[in-house]
C-alpha positions as a Markdown table, in Angstrom:
| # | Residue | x | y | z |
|---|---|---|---|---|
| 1 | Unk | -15.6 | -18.7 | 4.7 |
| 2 | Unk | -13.6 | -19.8 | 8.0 |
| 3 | Unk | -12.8 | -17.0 | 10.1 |
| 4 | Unk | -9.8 | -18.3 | 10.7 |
| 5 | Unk | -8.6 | -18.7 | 6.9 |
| 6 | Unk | -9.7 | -15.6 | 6.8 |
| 7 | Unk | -7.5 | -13.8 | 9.8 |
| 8 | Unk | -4.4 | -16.0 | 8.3 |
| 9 | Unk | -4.9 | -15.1 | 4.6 |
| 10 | Unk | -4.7 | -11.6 | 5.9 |
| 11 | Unk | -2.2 | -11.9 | 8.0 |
| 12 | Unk | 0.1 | -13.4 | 5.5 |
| 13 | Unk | -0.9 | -10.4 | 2.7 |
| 14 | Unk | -0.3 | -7.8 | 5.5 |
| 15 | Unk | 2.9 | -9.8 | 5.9 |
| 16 | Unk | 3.8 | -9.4 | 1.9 |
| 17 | Unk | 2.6 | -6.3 | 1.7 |
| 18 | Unk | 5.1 | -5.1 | 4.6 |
| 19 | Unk | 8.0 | -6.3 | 3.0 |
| 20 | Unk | 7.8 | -5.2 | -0.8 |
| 21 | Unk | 7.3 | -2.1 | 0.9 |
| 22 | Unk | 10.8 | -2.1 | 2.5 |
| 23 | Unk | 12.6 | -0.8 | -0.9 |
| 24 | Unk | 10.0 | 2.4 | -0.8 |
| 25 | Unk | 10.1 | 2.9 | 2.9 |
| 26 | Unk | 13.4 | 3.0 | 2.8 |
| 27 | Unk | 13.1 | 5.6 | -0.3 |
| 28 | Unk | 11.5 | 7.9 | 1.7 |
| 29 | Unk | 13.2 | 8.0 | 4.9 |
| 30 | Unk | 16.4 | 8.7 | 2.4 |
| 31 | Unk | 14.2 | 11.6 | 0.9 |
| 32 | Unk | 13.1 | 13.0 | 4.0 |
| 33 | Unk | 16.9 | 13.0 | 5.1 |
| 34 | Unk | 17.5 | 14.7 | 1.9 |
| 35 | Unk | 15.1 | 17.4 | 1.9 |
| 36 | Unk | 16.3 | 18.0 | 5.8 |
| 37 | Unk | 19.6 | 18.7 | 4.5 |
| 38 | Unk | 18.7 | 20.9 | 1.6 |
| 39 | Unk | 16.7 | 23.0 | 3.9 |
| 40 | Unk | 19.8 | 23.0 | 6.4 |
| 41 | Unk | 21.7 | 24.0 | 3.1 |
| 42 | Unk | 19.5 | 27.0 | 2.3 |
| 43 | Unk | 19.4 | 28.3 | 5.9 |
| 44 | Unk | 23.3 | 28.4 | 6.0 |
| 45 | Unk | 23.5 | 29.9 | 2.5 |
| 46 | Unk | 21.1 | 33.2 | 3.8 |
| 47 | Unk | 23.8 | 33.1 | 6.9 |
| 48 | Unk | 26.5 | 33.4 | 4.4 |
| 49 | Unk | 25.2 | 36.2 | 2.8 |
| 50 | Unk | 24.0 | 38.0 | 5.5 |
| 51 | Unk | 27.8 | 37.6 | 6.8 |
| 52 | Unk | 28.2 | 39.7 | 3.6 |
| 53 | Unk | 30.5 | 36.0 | 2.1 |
| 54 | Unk | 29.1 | 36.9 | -1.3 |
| 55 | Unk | 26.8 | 38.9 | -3.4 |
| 56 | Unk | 23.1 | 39.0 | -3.8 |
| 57 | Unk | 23.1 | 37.5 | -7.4 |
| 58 | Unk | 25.1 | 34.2 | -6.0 |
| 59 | Unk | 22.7 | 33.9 | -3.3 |
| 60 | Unk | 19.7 | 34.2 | -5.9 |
| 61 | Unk | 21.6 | 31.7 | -7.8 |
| 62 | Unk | 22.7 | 29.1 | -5.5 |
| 63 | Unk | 19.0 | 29.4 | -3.9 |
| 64 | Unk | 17.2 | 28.8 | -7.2 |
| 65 | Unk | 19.3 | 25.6 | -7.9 |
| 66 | Unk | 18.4 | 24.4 | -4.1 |
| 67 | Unk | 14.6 | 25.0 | -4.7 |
| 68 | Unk | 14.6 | 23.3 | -7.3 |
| 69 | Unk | 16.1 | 20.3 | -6.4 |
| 70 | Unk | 13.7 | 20.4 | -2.9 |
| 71 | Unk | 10.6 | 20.8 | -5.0 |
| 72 | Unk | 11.9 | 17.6 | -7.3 |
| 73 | Unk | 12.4 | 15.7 | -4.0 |
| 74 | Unk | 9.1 | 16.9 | -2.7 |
| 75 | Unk | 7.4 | 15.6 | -5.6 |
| 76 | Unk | 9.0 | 12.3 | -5.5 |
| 77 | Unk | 7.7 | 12.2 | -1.6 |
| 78 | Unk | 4.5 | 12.6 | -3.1 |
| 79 | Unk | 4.3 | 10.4 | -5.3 |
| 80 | Unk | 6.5 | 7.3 | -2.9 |
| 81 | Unk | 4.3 | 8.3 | -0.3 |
| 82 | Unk | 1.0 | 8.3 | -2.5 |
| 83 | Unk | 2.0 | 4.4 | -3.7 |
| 84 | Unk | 2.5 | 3.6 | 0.2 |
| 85 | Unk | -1.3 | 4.7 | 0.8 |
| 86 | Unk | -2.7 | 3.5 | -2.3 |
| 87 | Unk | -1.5 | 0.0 | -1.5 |
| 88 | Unk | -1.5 | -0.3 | 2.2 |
| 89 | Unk | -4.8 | -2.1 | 3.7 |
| 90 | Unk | -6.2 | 0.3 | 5.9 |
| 91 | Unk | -8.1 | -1.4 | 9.0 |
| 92 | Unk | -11.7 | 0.2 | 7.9 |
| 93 | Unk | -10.9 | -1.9 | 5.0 |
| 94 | Unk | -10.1 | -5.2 | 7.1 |
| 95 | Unk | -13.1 | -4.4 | 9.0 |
| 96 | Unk | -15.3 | -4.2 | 5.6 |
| 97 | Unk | -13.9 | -7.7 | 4.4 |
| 98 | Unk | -14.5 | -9.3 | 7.6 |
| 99 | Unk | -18.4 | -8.1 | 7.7 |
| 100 | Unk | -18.5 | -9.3 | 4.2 |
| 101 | Unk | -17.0 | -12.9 | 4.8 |
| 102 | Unk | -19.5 | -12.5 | 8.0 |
| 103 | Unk | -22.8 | -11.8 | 5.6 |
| 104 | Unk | -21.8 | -14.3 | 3.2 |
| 105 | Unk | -21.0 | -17.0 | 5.7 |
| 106 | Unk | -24.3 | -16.4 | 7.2 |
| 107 | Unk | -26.5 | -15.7 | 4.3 |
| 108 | Unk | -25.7 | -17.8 | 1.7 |
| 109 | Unk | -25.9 | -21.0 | 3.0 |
| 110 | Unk | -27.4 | -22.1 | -0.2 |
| 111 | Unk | -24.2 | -21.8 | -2.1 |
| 112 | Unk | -22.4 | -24.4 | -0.6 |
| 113 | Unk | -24.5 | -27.0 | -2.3 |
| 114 | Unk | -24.8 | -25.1 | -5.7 |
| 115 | Unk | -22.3 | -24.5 | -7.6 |
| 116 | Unk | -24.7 | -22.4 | -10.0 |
| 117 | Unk | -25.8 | -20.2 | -7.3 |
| 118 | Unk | -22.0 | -19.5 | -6.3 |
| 119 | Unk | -21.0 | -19.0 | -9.8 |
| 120 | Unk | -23.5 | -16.5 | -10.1 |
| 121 | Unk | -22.6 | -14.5 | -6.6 |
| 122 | Unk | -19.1 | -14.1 | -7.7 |
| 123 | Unk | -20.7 | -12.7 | -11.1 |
| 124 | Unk | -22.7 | -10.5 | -9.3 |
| 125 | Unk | -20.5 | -9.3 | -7.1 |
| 126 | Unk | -17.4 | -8.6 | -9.5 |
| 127 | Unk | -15.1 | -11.1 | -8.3 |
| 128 | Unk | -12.5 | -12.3 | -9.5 |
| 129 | Unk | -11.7 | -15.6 | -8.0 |
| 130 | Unk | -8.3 | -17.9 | -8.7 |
| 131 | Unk | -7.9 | -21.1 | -7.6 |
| 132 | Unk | -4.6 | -23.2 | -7.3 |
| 133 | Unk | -4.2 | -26.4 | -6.0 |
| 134 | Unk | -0.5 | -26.9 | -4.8 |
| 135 | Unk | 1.3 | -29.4 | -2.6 |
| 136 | Unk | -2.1 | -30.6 | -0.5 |
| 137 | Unk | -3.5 | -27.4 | 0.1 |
| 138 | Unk | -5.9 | -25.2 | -2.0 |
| 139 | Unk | -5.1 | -21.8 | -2.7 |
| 140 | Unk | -7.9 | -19.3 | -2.8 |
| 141 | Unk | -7.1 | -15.5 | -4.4 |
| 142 | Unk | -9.8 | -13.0 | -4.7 |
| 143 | Unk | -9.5 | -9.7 | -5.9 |
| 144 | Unk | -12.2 | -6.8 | -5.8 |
| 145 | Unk | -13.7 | -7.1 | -2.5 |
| 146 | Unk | -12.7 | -3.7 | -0.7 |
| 147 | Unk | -9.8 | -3.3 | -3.2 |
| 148 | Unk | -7.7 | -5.9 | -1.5 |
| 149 | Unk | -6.3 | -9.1 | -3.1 |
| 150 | Unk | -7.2 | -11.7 | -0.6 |
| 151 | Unk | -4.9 | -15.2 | -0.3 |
| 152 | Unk | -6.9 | -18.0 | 1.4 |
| 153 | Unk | -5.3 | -21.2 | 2.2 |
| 154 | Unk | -7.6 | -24.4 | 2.4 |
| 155 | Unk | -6.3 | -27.6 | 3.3 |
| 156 | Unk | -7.6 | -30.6 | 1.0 |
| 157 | Unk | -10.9 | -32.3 | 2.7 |
């Protein structure tokens, strides 16, 4: 495994990764701006009442519909921000991949003239390995290793 197929490949899935993110970035910055302005909303609706502007029922009222609404924006915070981390490389896990393309590079010299022995290291390992051929270069995806989906380009030999 070339290094530096290996730094582009990542590169270009940090790249992809970035932007269909966008939408869900974008999500929650409109969320956060939301929840900000529900909170202002609750702290002006005690002023109001404290300024005697209505009764203690309407201000139990009006606060239980604006908790509710924060707790359903909350929630969806969670769960856009949970997606975010779930699917977002983290370095360690660069790092791990990197090691790993390291070991195998240096270990398993072997497999380059045995196509049984590599069969049976992808096997072992749980790979899952596509290969695509398309307009002079060959393109590598593997999925499983450190739980990202890794994109290698090869030019044809």
């Amino acid at each position: 495994m070339d290094p530096d197929l290996l730094n582009s490949g990542l590169a270009e899935y940090l790249n992809s990764q970035a932007e269909e993110h966008i939408p869900l970035r974008e999500e929650l910055l409109t969320i956060e701006a939301e929840i900000a302005k529900l909170r202002q909303d609750v702290g002006l609706l005690l002023d109001l009442y404290l300024e005697h502007a209505f009764d203690r029922e309407a201000l139990l009222k009006r606060k239980r519909k604006l908790d509710l609404e924060l707790q359903k924006l909350e929630r969806r915070r969670e769960d856009v921000s949970a997606v975010l981390q779930r699917e977002q490389a983290t370095q360690q896990q660069i790092a791990t991949l990197r090691e790993f393309a390291v070991k195998i590079r240096r270990k398993l010299g072997i497999a380059e003239a045995e196509w049984p022995v590599r069969r049976q290291i992808v096997e072992l390992l749980d790979l899952q390995v596509m290969l695509q051929s398309t307009e002079g270069e060959r393109e590598v995806w593997v999925t499983r290793i450190v739980g990202l989906d890794v994109l290698m380009r090869c030019p044809r030999a």
